[in-house]
C-alpha positions in Angstrom: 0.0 0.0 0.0 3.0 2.6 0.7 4.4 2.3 -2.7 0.8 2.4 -4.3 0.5 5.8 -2.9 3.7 7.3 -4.8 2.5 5.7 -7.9 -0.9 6.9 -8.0 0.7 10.4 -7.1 3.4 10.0 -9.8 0.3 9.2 -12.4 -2.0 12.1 -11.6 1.2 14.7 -11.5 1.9 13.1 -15.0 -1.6 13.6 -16.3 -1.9 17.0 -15.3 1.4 18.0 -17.2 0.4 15.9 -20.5 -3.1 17.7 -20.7 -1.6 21.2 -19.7 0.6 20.6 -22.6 -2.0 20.4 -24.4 -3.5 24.4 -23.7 -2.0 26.7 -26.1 -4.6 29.5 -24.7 -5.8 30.0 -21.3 -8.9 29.1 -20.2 -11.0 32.3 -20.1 -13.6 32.6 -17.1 -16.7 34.7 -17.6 -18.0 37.7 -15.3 -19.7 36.3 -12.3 -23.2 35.0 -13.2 -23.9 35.0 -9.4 -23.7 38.1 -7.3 -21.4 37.7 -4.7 -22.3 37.6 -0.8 -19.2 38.6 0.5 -16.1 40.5 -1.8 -13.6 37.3 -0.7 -15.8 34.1 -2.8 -16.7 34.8 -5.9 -19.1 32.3 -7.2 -18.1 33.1 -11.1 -20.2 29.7 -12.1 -20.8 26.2 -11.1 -17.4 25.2 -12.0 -15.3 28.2 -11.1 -14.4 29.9 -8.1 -12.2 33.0 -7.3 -11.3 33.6 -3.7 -9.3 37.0 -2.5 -8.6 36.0 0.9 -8.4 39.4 3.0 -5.3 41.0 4.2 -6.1 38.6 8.1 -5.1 35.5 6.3 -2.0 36.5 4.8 0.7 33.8 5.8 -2.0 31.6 6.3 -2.7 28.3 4.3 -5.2 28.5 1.9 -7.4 26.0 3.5 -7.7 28.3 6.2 -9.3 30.6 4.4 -11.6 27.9 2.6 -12.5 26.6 6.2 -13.6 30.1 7.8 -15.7 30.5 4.4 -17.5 27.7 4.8 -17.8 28.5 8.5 -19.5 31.8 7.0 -22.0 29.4 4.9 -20.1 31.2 1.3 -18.3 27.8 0.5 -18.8 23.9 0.8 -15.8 21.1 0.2 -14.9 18.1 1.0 -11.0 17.2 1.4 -9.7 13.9 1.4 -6.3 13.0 1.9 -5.0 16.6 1.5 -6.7 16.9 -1.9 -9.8 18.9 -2.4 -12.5 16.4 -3.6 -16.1 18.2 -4.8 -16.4 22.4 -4.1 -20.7 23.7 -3.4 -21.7 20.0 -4.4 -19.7 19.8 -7.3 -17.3 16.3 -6.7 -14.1 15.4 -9.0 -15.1 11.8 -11.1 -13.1 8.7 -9.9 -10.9 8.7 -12.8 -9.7 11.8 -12.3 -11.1 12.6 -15.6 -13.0 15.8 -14.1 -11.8 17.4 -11.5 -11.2 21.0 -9.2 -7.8 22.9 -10.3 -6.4 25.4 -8.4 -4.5 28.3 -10.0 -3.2 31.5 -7.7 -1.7 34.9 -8.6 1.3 34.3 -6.6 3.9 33.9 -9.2 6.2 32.2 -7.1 4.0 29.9 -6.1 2.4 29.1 -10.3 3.5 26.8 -12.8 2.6 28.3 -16.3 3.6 24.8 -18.2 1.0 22.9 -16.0 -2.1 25.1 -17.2 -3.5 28.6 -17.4 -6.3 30.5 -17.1 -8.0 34.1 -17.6 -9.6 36.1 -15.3 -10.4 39.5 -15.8 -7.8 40.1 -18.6 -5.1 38.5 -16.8 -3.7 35.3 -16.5 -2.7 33.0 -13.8 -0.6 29.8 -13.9 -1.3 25.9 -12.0 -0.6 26.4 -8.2 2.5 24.2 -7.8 1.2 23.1 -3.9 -2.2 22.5 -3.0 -4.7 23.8 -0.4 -3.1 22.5 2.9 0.4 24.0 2.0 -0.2 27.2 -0.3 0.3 30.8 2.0 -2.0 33.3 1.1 -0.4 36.1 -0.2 -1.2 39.9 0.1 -3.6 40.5 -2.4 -4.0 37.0 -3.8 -6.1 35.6 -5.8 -6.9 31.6 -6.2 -8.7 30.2 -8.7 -10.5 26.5 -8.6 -12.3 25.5 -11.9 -13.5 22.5 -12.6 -11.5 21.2 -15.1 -12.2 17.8 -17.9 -9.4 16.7 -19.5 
């Protein structure tokens, strides 16, 4: 079971890379279709989320944030195994073949080459850590969209 887990990580981080390859263009998210309950989660659709954590949770993890937010009743996921699983109902497939991607403004912390997307004219890369590791920044913004490859 211990070397099944480094295996099935090694095949999902190869996945994502082949199908990023794949994007010559960023994805382009639309203007919220949803008004907005509070500035910090943006419900943009179904399958995209944009969350400017406030200046409080800077140097705090990102799933932090996504913890007081559902606390607050603006945001619903389920987690499992340090990976987030389904966002407001929405759940990733078993294969993998659908699933939540999270992208961030913080350059340092973005991988261009792994996937893209557009929001509001600009673009941000595939957030090289995931929710239980990635520091907000000042001013960030992080991205999940519900991605089919």
């Amino acid at each position: 079971m211990k070397k099944l887990i480094p295996v099935v990580a090694i095949v999902l981080i190869l996945l994502v890379a082949l199908c990023a390859c794949n994007q010559k263009e960023p994805t382009k998210i639309d203007e919220p279709t949803t008004p907005a309950t509070d500035s910090s989660v943006i419900n943009v659709s179904d399958t995209t989320i944009v969350l400017a954590p406030t200046s409080d949770y800077v140097g705090q993890t990102l799933l932090s944030f996504m913890q007081a937010s559902t606390l607050k009743g603006l945001l619903e996921f389920s987690l499992t195994n340090g990976m987030v699983t389904s966002i407001n109902g929405k759940e990733n497939t078993a294969d993998y073949s659908k699933c939540w991607m999270l992208y961030t403004s913080d350059a340092n912390m973005a991988n261009t080459a792994w996937g893209t997307v557009e929001y509001q004219g600009n673009v941000y890369g595939s957030a090289v850590k995931g929710v239980t590791e990635l520091n907000i920044i000042e001013n960030g913004l992080y991205i999940w969209v519900y991605t089919t490859f």
